[in-house]
C-alpha positions, 0 to 999 in steps of 0.5 A: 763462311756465308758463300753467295749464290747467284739467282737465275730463272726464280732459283738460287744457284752455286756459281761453276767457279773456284774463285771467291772474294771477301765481303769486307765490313768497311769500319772494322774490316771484318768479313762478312762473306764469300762472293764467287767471281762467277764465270762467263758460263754462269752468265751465259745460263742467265742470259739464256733463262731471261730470254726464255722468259721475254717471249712470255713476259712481254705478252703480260699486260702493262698493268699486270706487270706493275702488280709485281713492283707494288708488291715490291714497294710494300716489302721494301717498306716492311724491311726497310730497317734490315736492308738499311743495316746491310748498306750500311755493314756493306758499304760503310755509310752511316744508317741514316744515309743508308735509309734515305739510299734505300727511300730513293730505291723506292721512289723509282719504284713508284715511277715505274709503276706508272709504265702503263701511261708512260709507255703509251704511244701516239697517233694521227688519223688521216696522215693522207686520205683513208690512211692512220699512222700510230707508233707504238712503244715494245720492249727490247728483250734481255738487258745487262745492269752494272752496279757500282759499289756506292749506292748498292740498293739505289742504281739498280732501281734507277733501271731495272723497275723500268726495264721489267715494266716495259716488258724486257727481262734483266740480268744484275750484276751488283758491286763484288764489293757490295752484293749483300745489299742487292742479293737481299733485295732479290730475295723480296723479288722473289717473294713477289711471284714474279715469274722466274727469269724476269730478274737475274742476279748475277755475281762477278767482276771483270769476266761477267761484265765483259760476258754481258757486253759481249752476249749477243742476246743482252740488248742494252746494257746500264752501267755506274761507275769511274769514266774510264770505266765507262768509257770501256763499256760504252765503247765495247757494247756499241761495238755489238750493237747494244744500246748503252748509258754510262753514268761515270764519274764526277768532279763536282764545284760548287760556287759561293758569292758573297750574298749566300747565307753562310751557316746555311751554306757552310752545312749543306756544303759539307753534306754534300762533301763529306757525306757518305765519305765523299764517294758518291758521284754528286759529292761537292769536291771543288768549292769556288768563292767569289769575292769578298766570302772568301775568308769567312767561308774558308773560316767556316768550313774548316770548323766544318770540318774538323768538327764532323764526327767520324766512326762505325756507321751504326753508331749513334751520333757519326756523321761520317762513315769509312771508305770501302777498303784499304786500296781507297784509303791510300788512293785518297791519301796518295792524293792528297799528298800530291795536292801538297806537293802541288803547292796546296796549302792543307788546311784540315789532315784527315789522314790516319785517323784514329777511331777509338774500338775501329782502328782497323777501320778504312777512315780518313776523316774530312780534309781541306785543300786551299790554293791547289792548282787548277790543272793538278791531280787534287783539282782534275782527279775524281778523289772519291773520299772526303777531301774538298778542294778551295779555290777563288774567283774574282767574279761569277763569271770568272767562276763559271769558267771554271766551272766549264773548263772542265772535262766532268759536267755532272753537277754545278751548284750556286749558293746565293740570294740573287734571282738573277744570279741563279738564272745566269749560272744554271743557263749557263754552266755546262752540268747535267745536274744544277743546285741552287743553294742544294749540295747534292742536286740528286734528281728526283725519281720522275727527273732523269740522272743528267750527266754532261761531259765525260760524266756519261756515255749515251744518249738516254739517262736513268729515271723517269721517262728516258729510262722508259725510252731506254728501254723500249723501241719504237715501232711506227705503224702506218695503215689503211684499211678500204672502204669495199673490205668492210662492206662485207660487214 
């Protein structure tokens, strides 16, 4: 059995602990490898290396330090193929979501390669008779990144291209669930001769998060997961002082009115709520009609629905992979049986499928809940799996209440013909993250990750120019330089 290492100052090592998890195939169940839960001392080795490596890492011109990730770009590209496979055996996924998972990777890549304009600071001549004031822009040193299971080659590179081409070193902790995915990206950073300890790649679970959190040499720390999961970390790492952002977790409406085009809408909706089995913090999990839609959306999306084909992401033809392990599975069916039990009408059962050659597989196939009410479990708890929630509005306004009753605000979608309409709802619903006839309203590589709410803990999201923010500090310079001390010259 293929048993990880750890990856510290460019060489792979053995972590010091006894203790290994299964890397578990999601369709079959089958296992794939061991994944040490590394100890607080491994971490600790790494943190170490990292911060050897800033003092000579930071000195490393901008424009050096992006030779790096162009590099990186290219061997993502030539093992695109390969690395999409091990997403989709890892995680369960189908192979098309897992390339367009593996193409936003890239595109944050290509972001950061502009660091050398990004990071450029400001000044002003003369801010008194004689005296300059320009503020310049540093990197911070060693920095912590925790990876949730979902997206196993996407979040890390909302950070960490960033955080190296500012000049800080990192160390990753990707998913236990998923560290296949990232320990083959290491490999390719690897072969990019960028200098041992800039990277780190550290596998483990509860031990090595709070390691990270608790080392007083990790400056900052990224994190993606469940908001109480968040929360924990955001409040444990500004309690030493680090800067933090917190991506949690989600519970997404999307608002239909009347003068949507339906067969349009119908299809992203379903995309957006039933692709990668729902677990995917910008999945659609509540769907609000307004007015007369009501019947011929409910009509079209259980059609929808019960016509998604489900199997082995790998297999030609399946629109809808497994969820990532048995404990999910009866989560997401231990819910949906409260949605009943909370008066729900249930529309389409997705449970205990049977997936001809996977029966051992962790499926639950699309499910629809119609009528749950607003303040039940179905309604106000992050499902993670394939289940939509329908609820009805009389009016938008009516609609955008609820949409702003709740405690997430990561993403709120509009599906109309109405320019005025559209205006309305994004002024004025409270998410981060905005669609307009979009499903997924997944910004791109240049836009920040705009979590509201309980859906993030911080200040500074990741992408684009506030991960340039996140990482770096500012330092305000302010300077003059008399007329007799040049005149010697």
């Amino acid at each position: 059995m293929k048993q990880l290492r750890n990856y510290i100052a460019g060489e792979w090592h053995l972590s010091k602990t006894t203790d290994y998890l299964d890397v578990i195939n999601p369709a079959t169940n089958d296992v794939l490898a061991e994944v040490p839960l590394s100890l607080a001392s491994d971490l600790d080795q790494a943190v170490t290396m990292a911060s050897e490596a800033f003092t000579a890492w930071r000195r490393v011109p901008p424009t050096e330090r992006i030779q790096y990730l162009f590099k990186l770009k290219t061997l993502l590209e030539e093992h695109r193929d390969e690395i999409a496979k091990t997403i989709t055996v890892e995680c369960g996924k189908t192979l098309k979501e897992s390339e367009g998972e593996l193409q936003r990777a890239i595109e944050n890549v290509e972001v950061a390669c502009g660091i050398p304009i990004l990071m450029q600071g400001v000044n002003s001549e003369d801010i008194a008779q004689g005296i300059d004031e320009i503020m310049i822009r540093q990197p911070l040193g060693v920095v912590g990144i925790i990876a949730p299971f979902n997206f196993p080659a996407m979040i890390p590179f909302w950070f960490f291209p960033y955080a190296i081409a500012c000049g800080n070193t990192c160390i990753i902790k990707p998913s236990e669930k998923v560290p296949q995915t990232m320990q083959r990206i290491t490999e390719l950073i690897h072969q990019t001769g960028l200098p041992a300890g800039v990277v780190n790649l550290v596998h483990g679970s509860k031990t090595v998060v709070d390691a990270l959190l608790d080392h007083p040499t990790v400056k900052a720390i990224s994190f993606v997961g469940s908001s109480p999961v968040a929360r924990y970390i955001y409040s444990r790492a500004a309690e030493t002082g680090k800067r933090v952002q917190c991506q949690g977790g989600a519970k997404n409406p999307v608002v239909i009115l009347p003068d949507a085009d339906l067969e349009m809408t119908t299809r992203i909706v379903a995309d957006s709520a039933f692709g990668c089995a729902g677990q995917r913090c910008l999945a659609a999990s509540l769907a609000i009609t307004v007015g007369s839609v009501k019947a011929d959306f409910t009509d079209a999306m259980v059609s929808a629905a019960q016509q998604r084909v489900v199997g082995n992401g790998l297999d030609d033809g399946v629109q809808m992979g497994a969820v990532i392990n048995q404990g999910s599975c009866d989560r997401i069916q231990t819910l949906i049986q409260k949605g009943i039990d909370e008066g729900g009408n249930l529309l389409v059962d997705g449970r205990d499928p049977q997936i001809p050659g996977h029966e051992q597989g962790n499926f639950i196939r699309p499910t629809l809940l119609q009528d749950i009410p607003l303040q039940g479990d179905v309604a106000t708890t992050e499902i993670f799996g394939p289940v939509l929630g329908l609820l009805h509005a009389n009016t938008l306004d009516d609609a955008i209440t609820l949409v702003n009753q709740s405690r997430w605000g990561n993403m709120a979608c509009l599906f109309t013909n109405s320019g005025a309409a559209a205006r309305k709802f994004r002024y004025e619903a409270a998410a981060g993250n905005i669609g307009i006839n979009i499903g997924v309203a997944a910004p791109m590589a240049f836009f920040p990750f705009s979590g509201w709410k309980e859906s993030f803990y911080g200040d500074l999201h990741g992408q684009s120019q506030h991960a340039v923010e996140f990482f770096t500090q500012t330092k305000v310079v302010v300077e003059r330089w008399p007329k007799e001390w040049s005149r010697q010259f």
